[in-house]
Structure formats: C-alpha cells, structure tokens
C-alpha positions as CSV (number, residue, x, y, z in Angstrom):
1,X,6.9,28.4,6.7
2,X,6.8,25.5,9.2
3,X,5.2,22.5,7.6
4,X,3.9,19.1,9.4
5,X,4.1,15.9,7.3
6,X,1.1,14.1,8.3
7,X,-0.3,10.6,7.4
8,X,-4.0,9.8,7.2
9,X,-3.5,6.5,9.7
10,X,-2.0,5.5,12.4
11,X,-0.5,2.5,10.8
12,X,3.5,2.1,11.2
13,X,5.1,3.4,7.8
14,X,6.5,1.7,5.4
15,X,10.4,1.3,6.2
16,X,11.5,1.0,2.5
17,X,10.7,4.6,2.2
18,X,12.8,5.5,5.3
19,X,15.7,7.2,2.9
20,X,13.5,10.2,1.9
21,X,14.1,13.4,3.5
22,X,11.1,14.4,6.1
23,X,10.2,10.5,6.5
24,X,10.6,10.6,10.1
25,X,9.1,13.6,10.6
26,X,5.5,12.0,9.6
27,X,3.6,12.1,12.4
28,X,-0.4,10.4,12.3
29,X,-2.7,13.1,11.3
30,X,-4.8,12.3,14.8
31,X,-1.7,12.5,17.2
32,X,-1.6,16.2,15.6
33,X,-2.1,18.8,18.1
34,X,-0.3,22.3,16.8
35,X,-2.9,25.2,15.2
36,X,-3.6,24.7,11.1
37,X,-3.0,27.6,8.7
38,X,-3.0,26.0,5.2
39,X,-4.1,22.2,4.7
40,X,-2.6,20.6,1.6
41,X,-4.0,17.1,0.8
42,X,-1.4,15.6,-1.5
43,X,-2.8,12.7,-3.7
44,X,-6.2,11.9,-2.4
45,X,-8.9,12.9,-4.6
46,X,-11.8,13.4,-1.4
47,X,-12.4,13.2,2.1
48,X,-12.2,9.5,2.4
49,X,-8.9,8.9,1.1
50,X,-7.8,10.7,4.1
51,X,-8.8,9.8,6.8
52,X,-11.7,11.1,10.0
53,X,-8.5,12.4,12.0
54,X,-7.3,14.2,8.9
55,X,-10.8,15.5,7.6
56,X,-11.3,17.2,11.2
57,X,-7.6,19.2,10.7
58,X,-8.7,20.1,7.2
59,X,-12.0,21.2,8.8
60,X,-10.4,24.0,10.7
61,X,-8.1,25.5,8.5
62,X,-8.4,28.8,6.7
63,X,-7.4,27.5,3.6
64,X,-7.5,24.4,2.2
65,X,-5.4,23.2,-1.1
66,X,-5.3,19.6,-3.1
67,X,-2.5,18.8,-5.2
68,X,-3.5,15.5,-7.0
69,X,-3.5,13.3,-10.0
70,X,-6.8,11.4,-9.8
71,X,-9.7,12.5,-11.3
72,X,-12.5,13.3,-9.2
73,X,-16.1,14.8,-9.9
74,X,-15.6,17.8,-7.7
75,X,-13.1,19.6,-5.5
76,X,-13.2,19.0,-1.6
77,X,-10.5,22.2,-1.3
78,X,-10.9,25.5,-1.8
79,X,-7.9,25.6,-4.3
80,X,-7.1,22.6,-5.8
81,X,-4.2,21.8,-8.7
82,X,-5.5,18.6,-10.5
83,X,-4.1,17.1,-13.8
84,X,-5.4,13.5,-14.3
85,X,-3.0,13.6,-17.1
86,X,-0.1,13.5,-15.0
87,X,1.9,10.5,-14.4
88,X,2.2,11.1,-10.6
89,X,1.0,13.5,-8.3
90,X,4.7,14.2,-7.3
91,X,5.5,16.0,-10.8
92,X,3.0,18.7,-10.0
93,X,4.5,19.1,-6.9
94,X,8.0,19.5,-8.3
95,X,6.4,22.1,-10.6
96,X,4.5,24.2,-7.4
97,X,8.2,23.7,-6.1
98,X,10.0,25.7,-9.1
99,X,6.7,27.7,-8.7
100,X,7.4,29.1,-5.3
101,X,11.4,30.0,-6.2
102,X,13.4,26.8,-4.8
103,X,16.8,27.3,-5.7
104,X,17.6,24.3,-8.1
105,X,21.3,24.1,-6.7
106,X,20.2,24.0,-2.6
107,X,20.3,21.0,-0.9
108,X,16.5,21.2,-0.3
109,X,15.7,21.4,-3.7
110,X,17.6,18.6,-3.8
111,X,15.6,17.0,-1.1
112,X,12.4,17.6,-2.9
113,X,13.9,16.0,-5.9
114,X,14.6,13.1,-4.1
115,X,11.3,12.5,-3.2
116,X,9.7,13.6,-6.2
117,X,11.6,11.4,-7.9
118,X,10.6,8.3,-5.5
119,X,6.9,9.3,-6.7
120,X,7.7,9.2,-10.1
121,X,9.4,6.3,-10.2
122,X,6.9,4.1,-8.2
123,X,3.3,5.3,-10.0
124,X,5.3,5.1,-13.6
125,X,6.4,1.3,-12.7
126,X,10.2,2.3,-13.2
127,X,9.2,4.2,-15.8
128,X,7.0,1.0,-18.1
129,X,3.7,1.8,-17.3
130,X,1.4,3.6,-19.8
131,X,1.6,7.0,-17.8
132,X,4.7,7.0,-19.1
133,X,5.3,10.3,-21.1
134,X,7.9,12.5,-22.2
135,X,6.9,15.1,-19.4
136,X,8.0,12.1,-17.0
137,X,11.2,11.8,-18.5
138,X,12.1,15.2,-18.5
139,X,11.1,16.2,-15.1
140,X,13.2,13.1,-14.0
141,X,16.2,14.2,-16.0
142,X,15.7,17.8,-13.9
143,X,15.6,16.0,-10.6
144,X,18.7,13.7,-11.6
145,X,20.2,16.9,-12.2
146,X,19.8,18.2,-8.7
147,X,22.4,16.1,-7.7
148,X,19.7,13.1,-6.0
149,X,21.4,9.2,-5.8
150,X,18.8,7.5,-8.2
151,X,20.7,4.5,-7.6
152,X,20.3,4.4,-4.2
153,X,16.7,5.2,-4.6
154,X,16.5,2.4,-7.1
155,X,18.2,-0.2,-4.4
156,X,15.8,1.3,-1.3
157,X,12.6,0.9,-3.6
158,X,13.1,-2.1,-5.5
159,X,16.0,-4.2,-4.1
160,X,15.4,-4.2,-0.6
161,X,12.1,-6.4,-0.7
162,X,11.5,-8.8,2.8
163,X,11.3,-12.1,2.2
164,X,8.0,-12.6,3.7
165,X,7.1,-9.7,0.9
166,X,8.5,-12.6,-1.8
167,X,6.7,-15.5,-0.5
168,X,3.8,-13.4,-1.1
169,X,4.3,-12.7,-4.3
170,X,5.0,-16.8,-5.0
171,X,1.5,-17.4,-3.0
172,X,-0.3,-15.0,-4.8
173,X,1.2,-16.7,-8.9
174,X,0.7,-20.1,-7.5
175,X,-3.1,-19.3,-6.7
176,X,-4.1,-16.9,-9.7
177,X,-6.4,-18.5,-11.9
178,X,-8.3,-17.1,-15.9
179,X,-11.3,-14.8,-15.5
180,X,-12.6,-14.5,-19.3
181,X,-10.2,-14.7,-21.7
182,X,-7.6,-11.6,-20.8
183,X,-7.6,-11.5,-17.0
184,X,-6.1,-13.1,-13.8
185,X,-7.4,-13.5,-10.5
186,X,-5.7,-14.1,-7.1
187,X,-5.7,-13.6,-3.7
188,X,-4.0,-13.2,0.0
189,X,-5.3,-13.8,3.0
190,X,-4.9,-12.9,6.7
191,X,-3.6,-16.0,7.1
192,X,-1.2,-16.0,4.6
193,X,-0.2,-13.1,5.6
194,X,0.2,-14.4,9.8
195,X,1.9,-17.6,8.2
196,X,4.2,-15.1,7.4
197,X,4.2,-12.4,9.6
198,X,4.2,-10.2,6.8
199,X,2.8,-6.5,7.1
200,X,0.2,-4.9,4.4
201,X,3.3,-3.3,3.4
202,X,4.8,-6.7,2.0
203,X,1.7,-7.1,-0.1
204,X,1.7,-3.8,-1.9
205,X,3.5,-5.6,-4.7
206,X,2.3,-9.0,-5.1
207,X,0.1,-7.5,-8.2
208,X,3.4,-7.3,-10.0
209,X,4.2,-10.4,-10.9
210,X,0.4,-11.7,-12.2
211,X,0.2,-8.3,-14.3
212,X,3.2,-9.7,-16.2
213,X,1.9,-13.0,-17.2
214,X,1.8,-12.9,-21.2
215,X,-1.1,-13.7,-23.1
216,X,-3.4,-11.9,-20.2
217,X,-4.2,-8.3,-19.9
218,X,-5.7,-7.3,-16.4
219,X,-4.8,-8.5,-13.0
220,X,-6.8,-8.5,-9.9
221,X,-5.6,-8.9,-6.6
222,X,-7.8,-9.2,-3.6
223,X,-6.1,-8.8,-0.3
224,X,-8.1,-10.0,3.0
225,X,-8.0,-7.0,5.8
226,X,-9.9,-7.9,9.3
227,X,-13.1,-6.1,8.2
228,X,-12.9,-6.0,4.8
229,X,-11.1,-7.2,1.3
230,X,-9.3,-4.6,-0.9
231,X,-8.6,-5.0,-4.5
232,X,-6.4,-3.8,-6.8
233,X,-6.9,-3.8,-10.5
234,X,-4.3,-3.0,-13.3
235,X,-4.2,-3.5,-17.0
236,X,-1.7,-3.6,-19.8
237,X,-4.2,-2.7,-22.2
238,X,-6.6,0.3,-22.9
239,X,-9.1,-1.8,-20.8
240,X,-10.7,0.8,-18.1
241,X,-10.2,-0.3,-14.9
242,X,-11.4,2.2,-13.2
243,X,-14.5,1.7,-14.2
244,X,-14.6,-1.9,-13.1
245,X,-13.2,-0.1,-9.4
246,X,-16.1,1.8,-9.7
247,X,-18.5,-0.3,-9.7
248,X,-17.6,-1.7,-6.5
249,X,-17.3,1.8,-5.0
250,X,-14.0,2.1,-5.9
251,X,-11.7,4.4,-8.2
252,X,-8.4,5.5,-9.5
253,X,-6.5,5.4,-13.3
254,X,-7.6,4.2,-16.0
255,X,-4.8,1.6,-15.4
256,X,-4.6,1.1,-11.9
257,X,-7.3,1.4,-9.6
258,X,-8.4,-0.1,-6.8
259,X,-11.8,-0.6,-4.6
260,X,-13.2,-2.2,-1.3
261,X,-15.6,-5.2,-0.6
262,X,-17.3,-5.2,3.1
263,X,-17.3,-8.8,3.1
264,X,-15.6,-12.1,3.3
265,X,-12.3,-13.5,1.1
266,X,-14.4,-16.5,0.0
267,X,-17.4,-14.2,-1.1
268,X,-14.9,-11.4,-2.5
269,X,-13.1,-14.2,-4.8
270,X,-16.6,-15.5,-6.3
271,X,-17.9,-12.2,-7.1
C-alpha cells in the first residue's frame, strides 16, 4: 500500500521531530493532489482538529478510519478505533501495527516503534503523567525491544530545546500569578514571542515548568496567536480539566486539555 503522511496545516514542522522515519515525507494536507482510497485521521477526535484542506480529502474517500485517544460524542469516520483510556494515540497504533502482521524483527517495524515510541513518550510526560499505566510500560519495553535508540530519541525530544524556547519558559514563570487557591496563571504574547523570534513550536512547553510549581495543582497557559488566544490546561490532581476546556469550546483529557478564545491577550487573561 502506498501511504501519504499529511499534516492538517501548512505551518513549517517542528524540527525536533526531524529524526522520525517518514518526517520529511509530510507533505500539507492542501498541497495534496494524488487520488484517496482509505483516509485515516490519527489523533483528532472531529473535523476541526484537522483542518478545511484535510476535511475536503476525507470527503472523497471511500473509506474513512480514526485511530484516536480523545474522547468524543460521536464518530466523524466510518470505522473508528477509539480508547480514551489509552495513554497515547500511538499505542493503538502500535497495536493495528501487530494487527496487520509487521514483522517485529524488520527494520520497519522498527521504524514504527520509533515513532510510536516518540508518542508515547511525549503525551505520558516521559512517562510521569497520570496516563501512565502498566499497558504504557509494556508496550514501551516491546518497542525498545525492536531495536529503536531511545536515547537518541530522549536527546532529540527533550535535550535539544532553542534557546528562544527557554527564555520562554523563564517569561512565562516570571509572569504566572495564583488563581484560587490550587492554580497558576500565565501567559505569552506575540510580542514575546517577536522579542524572540521564537516559533509556536518554542512555546509548546512553556506549561512545563508552572505545572511543577509545589503547593499548586492546575496550570493555565494562554498563548497570543494573531487572531486568537489558545490555552492549555493541565492538572496534577483529579481536577477535570477538560471540563473547564469545555466550557470555552474547548476539549481534551481529563489532564490536559486545551481550548480557544476569539479575543484579545488582555481580555483572555481577565477572564
């Protein structure tokens, strides 16, 4: 089968994930010109996540499949293999992989592992979040055993940060401040961010580093974008933050979520 890795913008990547296998293949799902078969959304629970250009592709193909970890009220494929309980998306792809007869000992399967792996270790917080499970573990002993470099991986992911991505992260702790007792606010702006010249790439992260301030138990981060604000929400406790998300329109884990305000930084911060 021939397979196109597509992405649902037509922002540049981000380079730290240059090392997987197939990462320069990903081509912008509306420079996409070649027939569709089979559409697979991969970790996008509906129709928005991924994108008009990508919607229209799904649109004319036969069949239609979602592989995903978020819950969502209903299915926008025909087939869809959901399990909100699973700590990344990637581990049910590394099971559809085994599914479909990869030979364990090939050098693809030790591709897939590779980037299975990069999932697993990114949405589990290197493996310290609560999604944390034994079914983690185990499926990332199985793709260590396929031969993949998880210290190399580790170094790529984690050890390879820009420095504007740092400085980010410093503006971001030196402007949190207490909402309520358990939670932290902060924010970056577009300005920060030109200051800089830092990518939304280099402020994936900046969360990090308020979520582990002791004593609170959810961080928010806001993050200015030229027509809108995003936020991202994580907690340390059993505190649903999804639900907050969602009632800004937003979504995700009951950890880890995230939603978007059509408005202003200065009118995002005092809501």
């Amino acid at each position: 089968k021939e397979a196109h890795p597509l992405v649902a913008d037509d922002e540049p990547l981000d380079s730290s994930f240059s090392f997987m296998p197939g990462f320069h293949k990903m081509v912008p799902a509306s420079s996409f010109e070649g027939s569709v078969d089979a559409f697979v959304v991969v970790d996008a629970p509906n129709g928005e996540r991924i994108g008009h250009a990508a919607e229209e592709l799904k649109n004319r193909a036969p069949l239609t499949v979602t592989i995903d970890h978020h819950a969502a009220p209903e299915r926008h494929s025909m087939l869809s293999y959901t399990d909100p309980d699973s700590a990344s998306t990637t581990l049910l792809v590394w099971e559809v992989a085994k599914h479909l007869g990869v030979d364990s000992d090939a050098s693809g399967m030790r591709d897939v592992a590779t980037c299975c792996y990069s999932g697993l270790v990114t949405d589990t917080g290197r493996f310290m979040h609560q999604n944390t499970n034994v079914e983690a573990f185990m499926a990332a002993a199985q793709m260590a055993a396929c031969g993949i470099d998880v210290a190399h991986i580790s170094e790529c992911l984690f050890q390879s940060r820009t420095e504007a991505s740092v400085k980010l992260d410093a503006i971001a702790v030196d402007r949190m401040r207490p909402v309520g007792a358990h939670a932290l606010l902060s924010w970056l702006t577009l300005a920060d961010m030109d200051a800089l010249g830092a990518s939304k790439h280099d402020a994936e992260n900046a969360i990090a580093p308020i979520r582990s301030i002791a004593g609170f138990q959810v961080a928010c981060l806001l993050k200015e974008r030229e027509d809108c604000v995003r936020g991202s929400l994580r907690a340390k406790d059993d505190t649903d933050v999804a639900a907050i998300a969602r009632e800004f329109g937003g979504g995700g884990h009951k950890a880890a979520a995230g939603f978007t305000l059509e408005c202003g930084i200065d009118e995002a911060v005092s809501v």
